[in-house]
MIDOSE-1310 file (N, C-alpha, C; in nm, 2 decimals, decimal comma, always signed):
residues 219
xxxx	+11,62/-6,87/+4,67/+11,68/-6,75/+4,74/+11,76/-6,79/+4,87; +11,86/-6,75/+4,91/+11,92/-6,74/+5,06/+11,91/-6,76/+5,14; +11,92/-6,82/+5,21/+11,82/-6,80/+5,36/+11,94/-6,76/+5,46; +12,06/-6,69/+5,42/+12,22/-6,65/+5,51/+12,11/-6,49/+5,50
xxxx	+12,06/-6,39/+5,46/+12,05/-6,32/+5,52/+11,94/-6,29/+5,67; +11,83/-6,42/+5,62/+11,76/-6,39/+5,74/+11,82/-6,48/+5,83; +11,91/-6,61/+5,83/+11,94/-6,67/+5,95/+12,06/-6,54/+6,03; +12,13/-6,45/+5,98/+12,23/-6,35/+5,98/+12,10/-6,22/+6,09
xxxx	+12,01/-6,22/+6,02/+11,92/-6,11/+6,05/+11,83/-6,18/+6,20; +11,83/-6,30/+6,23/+11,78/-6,39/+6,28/+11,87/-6,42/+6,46; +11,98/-6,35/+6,43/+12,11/-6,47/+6,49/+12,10/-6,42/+6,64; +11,97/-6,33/+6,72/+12,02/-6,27/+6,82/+11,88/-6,43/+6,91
xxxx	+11,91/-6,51/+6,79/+11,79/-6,65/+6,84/+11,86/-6,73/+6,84; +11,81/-6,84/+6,92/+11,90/-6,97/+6,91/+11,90/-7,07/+6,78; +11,97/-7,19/+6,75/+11,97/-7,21/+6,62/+11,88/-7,31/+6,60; +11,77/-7,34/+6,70/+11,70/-7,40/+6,70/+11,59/-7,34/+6,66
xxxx	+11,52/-7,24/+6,76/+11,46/-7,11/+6,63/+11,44/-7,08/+6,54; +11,56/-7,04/+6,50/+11,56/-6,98/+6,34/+11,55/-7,08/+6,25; +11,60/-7,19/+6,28/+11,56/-7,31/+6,16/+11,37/-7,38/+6,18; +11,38/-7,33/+6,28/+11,20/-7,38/+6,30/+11,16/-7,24/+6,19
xxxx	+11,14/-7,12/+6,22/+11,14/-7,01/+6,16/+11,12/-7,02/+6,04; +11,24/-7,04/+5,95/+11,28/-7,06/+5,84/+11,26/-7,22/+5,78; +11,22/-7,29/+5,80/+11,22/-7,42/+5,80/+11,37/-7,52/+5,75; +11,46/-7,49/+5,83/+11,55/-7,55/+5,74/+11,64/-7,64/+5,85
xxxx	+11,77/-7,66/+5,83/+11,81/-7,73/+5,99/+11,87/-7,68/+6,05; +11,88/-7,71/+6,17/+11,95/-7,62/+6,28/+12,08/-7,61/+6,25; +12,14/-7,73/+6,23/+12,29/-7,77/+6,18/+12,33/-7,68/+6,07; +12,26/-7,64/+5,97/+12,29/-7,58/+5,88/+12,32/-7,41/+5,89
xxxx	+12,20/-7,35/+6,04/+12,20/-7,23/+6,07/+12,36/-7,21/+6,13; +12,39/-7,30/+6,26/+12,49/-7,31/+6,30/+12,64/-7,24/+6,22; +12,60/-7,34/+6,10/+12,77/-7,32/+6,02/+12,71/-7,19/+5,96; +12,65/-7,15/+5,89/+12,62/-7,01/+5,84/+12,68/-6,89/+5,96
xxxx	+12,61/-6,90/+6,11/+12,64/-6,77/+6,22/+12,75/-6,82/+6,27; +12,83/-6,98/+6,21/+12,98/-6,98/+6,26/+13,04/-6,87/+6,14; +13,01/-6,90/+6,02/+13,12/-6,86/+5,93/+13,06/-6,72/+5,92; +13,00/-6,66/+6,00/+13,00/-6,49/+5,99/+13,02/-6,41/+6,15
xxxx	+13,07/-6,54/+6,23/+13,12/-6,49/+6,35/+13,04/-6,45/+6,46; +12,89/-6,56/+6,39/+12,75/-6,55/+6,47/+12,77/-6,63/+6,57; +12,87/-6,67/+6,67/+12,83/-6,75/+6,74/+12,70/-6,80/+6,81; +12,69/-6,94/+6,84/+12,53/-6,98/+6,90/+12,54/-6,93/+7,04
xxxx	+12,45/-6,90/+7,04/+12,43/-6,82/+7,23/+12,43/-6,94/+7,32; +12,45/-6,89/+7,42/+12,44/-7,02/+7,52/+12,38/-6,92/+7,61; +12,34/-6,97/+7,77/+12,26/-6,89/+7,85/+12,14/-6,88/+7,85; +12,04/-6,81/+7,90/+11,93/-6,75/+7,90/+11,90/-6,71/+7,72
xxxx	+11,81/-6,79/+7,70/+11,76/-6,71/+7,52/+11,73/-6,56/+7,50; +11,80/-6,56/+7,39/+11,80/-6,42/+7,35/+11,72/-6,34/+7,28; +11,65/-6,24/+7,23/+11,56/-6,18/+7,14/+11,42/-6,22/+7,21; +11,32/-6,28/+7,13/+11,20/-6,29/+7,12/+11,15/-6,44/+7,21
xxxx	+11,28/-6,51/+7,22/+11,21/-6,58/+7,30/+11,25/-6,59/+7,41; +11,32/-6,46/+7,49/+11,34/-6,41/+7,61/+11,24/-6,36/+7,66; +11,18/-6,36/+7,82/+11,11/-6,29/+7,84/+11,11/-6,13/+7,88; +11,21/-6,10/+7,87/+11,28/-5,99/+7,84/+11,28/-5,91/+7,76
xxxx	+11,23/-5,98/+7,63/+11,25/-5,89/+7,53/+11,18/-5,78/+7,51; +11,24/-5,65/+7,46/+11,17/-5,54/+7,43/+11,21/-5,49/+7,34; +11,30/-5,54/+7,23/+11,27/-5,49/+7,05/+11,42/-5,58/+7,01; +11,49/-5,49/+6,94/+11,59/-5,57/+6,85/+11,71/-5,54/+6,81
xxxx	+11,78/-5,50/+6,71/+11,86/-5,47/+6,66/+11,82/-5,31/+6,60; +11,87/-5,20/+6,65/+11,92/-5,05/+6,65/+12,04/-5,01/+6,61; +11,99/-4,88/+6,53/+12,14/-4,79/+6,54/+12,11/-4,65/+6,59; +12,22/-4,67/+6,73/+12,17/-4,51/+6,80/+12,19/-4,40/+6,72
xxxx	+12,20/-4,32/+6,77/+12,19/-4,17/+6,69/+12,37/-4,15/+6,69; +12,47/-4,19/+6,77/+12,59/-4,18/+6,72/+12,64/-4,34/+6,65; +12,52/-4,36/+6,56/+12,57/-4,48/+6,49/+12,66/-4,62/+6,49; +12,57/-4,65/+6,59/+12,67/-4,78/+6,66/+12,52/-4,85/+6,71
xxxx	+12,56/-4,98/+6,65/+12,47/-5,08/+6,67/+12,43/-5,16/+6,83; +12,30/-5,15/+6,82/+12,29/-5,22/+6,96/+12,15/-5,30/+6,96; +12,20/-5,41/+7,06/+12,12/-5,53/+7,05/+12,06/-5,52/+7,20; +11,96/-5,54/+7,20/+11,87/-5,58/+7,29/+11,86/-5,76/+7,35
xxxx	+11,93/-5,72/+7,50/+11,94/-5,85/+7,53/+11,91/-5,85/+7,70; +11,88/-5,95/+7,72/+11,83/-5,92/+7,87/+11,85/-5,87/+7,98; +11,82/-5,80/+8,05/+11,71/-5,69/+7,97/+11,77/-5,54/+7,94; +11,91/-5,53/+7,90/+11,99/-5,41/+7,87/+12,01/-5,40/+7,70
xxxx	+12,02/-5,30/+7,70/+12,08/-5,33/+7,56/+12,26/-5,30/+7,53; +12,32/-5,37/+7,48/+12,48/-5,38/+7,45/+12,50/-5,33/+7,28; +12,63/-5,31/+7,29/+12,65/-5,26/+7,18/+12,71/-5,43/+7,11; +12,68/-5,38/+6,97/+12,72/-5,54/+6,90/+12,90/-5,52/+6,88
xxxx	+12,92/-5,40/+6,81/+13,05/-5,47/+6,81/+13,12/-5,50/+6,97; +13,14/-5,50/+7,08/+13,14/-5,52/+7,14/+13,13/-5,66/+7,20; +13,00/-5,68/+7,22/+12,97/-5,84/+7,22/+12,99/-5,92/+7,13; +13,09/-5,89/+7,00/+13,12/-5,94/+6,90/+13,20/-5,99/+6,91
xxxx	+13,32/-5,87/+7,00/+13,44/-5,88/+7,03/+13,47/-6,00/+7,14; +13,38/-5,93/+7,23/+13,36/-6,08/+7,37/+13,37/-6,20/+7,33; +13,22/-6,24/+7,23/+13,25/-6,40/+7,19/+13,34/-6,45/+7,14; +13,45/-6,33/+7,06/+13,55/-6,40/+6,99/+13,68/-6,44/+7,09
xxxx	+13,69/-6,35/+7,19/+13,77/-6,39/+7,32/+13,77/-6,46/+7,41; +13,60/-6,45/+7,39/+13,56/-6,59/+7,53/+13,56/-6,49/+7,65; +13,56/-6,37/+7,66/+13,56/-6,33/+7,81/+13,49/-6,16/+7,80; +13,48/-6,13/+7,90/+13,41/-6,00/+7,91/+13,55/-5,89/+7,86
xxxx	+13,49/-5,76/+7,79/+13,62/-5,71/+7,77/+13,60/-5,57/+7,91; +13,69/-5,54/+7,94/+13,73/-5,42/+8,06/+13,68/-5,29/+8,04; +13,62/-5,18/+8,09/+13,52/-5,08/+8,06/+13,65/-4,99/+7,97; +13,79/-4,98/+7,98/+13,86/-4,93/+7,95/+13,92/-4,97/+7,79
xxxx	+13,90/-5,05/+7,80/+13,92/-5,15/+7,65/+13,85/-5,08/+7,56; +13,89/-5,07/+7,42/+13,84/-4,97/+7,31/+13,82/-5,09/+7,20; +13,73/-5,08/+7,12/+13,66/-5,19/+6,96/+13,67/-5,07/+6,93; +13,78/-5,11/+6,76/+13,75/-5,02/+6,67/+13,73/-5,08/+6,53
xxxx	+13,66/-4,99/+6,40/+13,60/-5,02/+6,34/+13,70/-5,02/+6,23; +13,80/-5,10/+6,21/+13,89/-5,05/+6,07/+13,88/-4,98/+5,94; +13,73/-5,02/+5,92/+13,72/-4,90/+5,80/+13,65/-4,81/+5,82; +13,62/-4,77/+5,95/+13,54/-4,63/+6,03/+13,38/-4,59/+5,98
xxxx	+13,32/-4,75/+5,96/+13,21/-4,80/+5,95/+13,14/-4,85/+6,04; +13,05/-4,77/+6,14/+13,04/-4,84/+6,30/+12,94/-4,88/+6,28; +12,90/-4,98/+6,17/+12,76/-5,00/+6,18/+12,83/-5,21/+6,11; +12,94/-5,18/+6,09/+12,98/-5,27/+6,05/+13,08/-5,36/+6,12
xxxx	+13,01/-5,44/+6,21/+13,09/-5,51/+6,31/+13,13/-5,67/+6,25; +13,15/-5,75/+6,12/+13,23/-5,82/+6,12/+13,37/-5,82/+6,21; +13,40/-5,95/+6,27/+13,48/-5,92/+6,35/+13,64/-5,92/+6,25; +13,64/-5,92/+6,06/+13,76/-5,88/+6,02/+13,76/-5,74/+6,02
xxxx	+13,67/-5,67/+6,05/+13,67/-5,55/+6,07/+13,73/-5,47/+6,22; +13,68/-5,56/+6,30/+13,71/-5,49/+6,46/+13,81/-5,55/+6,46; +13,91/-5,41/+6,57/+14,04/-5,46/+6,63/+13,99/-5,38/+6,76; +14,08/-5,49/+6,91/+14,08/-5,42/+7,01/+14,20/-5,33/+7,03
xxxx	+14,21/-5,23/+7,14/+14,27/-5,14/+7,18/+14,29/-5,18/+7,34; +14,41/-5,14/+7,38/+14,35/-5,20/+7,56/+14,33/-5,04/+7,64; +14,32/-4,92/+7,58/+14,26/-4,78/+7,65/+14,24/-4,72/+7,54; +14,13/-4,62/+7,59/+14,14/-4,47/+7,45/+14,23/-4,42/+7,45
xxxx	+14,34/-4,40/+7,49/+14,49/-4,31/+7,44/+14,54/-4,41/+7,32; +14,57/-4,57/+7,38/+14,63/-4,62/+7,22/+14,50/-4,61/+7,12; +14,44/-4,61/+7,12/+14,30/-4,60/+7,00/+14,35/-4,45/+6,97; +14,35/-4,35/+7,02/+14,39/-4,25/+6,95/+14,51/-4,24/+6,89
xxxx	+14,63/-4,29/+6,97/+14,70/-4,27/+6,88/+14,76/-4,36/+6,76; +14,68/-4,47/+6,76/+14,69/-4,53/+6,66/+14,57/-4,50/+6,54; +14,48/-4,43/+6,60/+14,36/-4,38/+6,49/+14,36/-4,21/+6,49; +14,41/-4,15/+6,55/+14,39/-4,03/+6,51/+14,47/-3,93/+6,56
xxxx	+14,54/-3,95/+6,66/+14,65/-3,86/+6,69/+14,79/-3,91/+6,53; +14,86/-4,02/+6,58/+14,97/-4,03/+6,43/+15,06/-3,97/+6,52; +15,20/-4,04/+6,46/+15,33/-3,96/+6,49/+15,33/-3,82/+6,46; +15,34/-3,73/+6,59/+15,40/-3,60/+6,59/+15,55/-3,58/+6,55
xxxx	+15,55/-3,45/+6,46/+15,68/-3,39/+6,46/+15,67/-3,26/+6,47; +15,72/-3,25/+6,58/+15,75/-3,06/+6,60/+15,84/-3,02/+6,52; +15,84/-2,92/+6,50/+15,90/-2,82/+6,43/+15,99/-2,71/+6,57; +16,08/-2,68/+6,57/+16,17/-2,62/+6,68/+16,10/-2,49/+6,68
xxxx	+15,99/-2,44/+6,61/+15,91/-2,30/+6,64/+15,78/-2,37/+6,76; +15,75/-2,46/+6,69/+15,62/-2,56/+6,73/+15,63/-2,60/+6,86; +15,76/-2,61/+6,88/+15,84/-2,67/+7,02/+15,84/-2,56/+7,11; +15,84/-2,41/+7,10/+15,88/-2,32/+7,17/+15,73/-2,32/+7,20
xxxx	+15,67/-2,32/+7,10/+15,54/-2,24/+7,15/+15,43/-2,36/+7,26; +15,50/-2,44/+7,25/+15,38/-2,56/+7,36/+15,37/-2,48/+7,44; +15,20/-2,49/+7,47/+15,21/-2,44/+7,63/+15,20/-2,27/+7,59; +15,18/-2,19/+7,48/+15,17/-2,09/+7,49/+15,03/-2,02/+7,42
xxxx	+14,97/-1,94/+7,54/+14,85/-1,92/+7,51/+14,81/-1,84/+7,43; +14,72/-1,82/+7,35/+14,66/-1,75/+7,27/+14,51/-1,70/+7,28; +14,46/-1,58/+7,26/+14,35/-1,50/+7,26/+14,30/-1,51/+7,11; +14,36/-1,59/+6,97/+14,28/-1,60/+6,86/+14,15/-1,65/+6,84
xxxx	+14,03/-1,58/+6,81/+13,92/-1,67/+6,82/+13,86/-1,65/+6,96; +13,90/-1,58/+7,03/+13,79/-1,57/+7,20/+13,67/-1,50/+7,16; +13,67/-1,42/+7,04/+13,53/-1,39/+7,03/+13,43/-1,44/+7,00; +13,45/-1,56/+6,89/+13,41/-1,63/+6,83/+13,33/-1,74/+6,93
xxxx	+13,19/-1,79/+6,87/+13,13/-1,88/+6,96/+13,12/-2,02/+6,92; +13,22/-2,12/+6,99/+13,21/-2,23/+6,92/+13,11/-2,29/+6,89; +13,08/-2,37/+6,76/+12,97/-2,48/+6,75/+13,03/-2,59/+6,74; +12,95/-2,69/+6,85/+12,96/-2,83/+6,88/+12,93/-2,91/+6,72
xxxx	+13,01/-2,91/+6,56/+12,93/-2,99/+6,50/+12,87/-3,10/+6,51; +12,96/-3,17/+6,61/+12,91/-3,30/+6,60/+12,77/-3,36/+6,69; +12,75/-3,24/+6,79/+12,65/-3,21/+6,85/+12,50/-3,20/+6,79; +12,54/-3,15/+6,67/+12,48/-3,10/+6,60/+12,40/-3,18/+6,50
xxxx	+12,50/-3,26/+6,44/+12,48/-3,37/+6,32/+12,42/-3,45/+6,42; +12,47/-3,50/+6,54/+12,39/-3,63/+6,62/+12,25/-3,59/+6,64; +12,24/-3,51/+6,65/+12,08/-3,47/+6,70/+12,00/-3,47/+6,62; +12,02/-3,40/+6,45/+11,94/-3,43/+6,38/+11,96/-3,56/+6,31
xxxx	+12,04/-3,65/+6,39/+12,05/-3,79/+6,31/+12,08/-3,84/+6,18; +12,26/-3,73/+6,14/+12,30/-3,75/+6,06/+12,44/-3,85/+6,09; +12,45/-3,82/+6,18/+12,58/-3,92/+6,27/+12,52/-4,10/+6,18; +12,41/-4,11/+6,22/+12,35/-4,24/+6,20/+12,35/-4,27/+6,08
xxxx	+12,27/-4,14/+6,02/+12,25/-4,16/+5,83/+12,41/-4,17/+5,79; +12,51/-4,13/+5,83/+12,63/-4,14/+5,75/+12,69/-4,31/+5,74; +12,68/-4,32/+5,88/+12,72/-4,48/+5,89/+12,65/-4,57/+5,80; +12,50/-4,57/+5,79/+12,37/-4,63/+5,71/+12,46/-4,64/+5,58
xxxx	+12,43/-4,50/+5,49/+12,45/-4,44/+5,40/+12,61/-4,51/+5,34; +12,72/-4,48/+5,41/+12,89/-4,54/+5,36/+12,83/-4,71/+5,36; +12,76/-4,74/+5,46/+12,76/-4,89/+5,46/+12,69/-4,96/+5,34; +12,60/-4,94/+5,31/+12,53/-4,93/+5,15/+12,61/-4,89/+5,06
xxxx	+12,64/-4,79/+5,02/+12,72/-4,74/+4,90/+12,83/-4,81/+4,89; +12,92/-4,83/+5,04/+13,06/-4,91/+5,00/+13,05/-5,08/+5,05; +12,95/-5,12/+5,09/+12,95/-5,25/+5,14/+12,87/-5,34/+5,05; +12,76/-5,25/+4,99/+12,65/-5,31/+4,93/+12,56/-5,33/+5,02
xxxx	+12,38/-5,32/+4,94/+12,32/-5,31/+5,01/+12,24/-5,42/+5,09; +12,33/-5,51/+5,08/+12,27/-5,69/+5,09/+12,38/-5,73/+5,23; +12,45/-5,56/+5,23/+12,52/-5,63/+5,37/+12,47/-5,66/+5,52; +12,49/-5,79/+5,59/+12,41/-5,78/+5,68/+12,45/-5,72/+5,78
xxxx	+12,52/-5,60/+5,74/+12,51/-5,52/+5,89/+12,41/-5,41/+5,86; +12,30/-5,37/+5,77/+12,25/-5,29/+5,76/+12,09/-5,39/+5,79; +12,12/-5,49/+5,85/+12,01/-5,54/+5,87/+11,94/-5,47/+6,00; +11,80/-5,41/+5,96/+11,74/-5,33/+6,07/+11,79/-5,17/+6,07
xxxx	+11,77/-5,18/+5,93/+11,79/-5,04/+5,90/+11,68/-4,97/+5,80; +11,67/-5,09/+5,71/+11,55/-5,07/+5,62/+11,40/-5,00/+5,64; +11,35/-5,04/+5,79/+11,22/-4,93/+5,84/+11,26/-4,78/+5,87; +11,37/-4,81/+5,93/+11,41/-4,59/+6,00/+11,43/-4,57/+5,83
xxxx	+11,51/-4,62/+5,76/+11,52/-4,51/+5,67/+11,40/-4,47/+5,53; +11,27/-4,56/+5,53/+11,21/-4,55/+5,51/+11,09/-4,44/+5,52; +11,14/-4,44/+5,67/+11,06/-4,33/+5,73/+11,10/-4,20/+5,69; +11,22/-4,20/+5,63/+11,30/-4,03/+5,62/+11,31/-4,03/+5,43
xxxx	+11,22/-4,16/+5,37/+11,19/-4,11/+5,24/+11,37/-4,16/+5,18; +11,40/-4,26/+5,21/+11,54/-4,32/+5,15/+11,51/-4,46/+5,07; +11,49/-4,49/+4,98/+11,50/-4,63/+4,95/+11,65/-4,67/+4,94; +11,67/-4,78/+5,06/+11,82/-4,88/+5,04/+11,84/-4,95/+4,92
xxxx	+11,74/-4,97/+4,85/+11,75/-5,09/+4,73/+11,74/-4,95/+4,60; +11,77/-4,84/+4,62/+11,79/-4,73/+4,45/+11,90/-4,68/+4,50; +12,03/-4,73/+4,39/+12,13/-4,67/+4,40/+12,14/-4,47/+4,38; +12,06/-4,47/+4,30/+12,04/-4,32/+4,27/+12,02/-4,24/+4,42
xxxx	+11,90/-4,33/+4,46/+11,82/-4,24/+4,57/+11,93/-4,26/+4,70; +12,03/-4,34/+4,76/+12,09/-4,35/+4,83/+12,24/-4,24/+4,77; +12,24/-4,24/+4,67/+12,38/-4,13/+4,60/+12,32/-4,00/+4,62; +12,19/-3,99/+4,60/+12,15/-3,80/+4,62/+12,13/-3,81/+4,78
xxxx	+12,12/-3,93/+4,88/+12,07/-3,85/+5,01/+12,21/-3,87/+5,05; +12,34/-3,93/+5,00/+12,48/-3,89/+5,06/+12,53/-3,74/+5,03; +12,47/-3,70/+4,90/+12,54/-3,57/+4,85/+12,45/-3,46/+4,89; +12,33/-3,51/+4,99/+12,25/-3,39/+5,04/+12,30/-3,43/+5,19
xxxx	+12,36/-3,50/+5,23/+12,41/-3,48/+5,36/+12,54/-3,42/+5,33; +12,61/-3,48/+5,28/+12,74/-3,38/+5,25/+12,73/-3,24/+5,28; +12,60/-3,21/+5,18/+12,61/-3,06/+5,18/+12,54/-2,97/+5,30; +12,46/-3,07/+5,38/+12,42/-3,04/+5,54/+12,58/-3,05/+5,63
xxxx	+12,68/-3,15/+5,59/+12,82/-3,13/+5,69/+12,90/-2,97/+5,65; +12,88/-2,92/+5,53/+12,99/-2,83/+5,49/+12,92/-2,70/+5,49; +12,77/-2,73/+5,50/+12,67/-2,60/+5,61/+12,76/-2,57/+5,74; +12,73/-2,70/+5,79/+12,80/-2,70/+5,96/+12,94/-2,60/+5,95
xxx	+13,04/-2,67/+5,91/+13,14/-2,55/+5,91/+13,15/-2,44/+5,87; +13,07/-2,41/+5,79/+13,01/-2,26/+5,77/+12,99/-2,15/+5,87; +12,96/-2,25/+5,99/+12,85/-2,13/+6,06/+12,95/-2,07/+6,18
């Protein structure tokens, strides 16, 4: 069997560690967390044999991974981005997820942005074209809908910790479930009655979230 998923599931340790761990060589762990963009930590040790430590690898409730490291916890794609630059990135600086999988921080996945306006409008705003009616009316107010009381959905989904399940859920179904970004995911979803390893049972809890997102705009 493998031993790239647990040196991979392993990597927030030094590579001296994990190969004691695992019994295998350090040198060997090394080129494994090189060729998946695991660089070796330098600094203060990380995880478990920090004294610092206080758990591991998480996905918060708006689905974004985070690692426990002394003694804060960081987001991974982030510190993913850092090692690959060599330098701290600017609070203004945006990591985005190319295939809009934020649970999946290979660094051929992340691209930086240097503010949220270009992340938007290279991910979600898009070239505008006015239309010369579209044009008159900027800037002109409307009363449609003031009676109406907004719902926050995404408020909504985060709380009951569907934000989370969706990232889980796309990352299994379209990554496979052997990917190691879903590593430390296998106990939470356990608890909510999901087996990651039944394709079935991960296809009915996407199509029963679906049908909790298209509730939401309902209401």
């Amino acid at each position: 069997m493998s031993l790239v998923p647990k040196i991979l599931e392993l990597s927030h340790l030094r590579s001296t560690h994990i190969a004691k761990k695992l019994n295998c060589g350090a040198r060997y762990v090394r080129r494994v967390l090189a060729k998946h963009g695991r660089n070796h930590p330098t600094g203060p040790p990380h995880g478990e044999a920090n004294p610092a430590w206080r758990g591991g690898r998480m996905v918060d409730l708006d689905g974004y991974v985070l690692l426990q490291t002394n003694p804060v916890r960081v987001s991974e794609h982030r510190q993913m981005m850092e090692r690959h630059l060599g330098r701290k990135l600017s609070r203004a600086e945006v990591v985005d997820h190319i295939d809009g999988i934020t649970i999946h921080n290979d660094l051929s996945n992340l691209r930086l942005f240097a503010s949220n306006a270009e992340h938007l409008r290279a991910t979600a705003l898009g070239p505008r074209r006015w239309s010369e009616k579209g044009r008159k009316n900027i800037g002109t107010r409307t009363d449609l809908g003031a009676d109406l009381e907004p719902v926050d959905t995404y408020r909504l989904r985060k709380a009951r910790g569907d934000v989370r399940l969706h990232a889980i859920l796309r990352a299994a179904l379209e990554l496979g479930t052997e990917h190691p970004c879903l590593y430390g995911t296998t106990h939470w979803l356990e608890q909510i009655g999901i087996d990651l390893h039944s394709r079935p049972n991960l296809e009915r809890a996407w199509s029963e979230l679906m049908h909790r997102y298209a509730a939401d705009l309902g209401r």
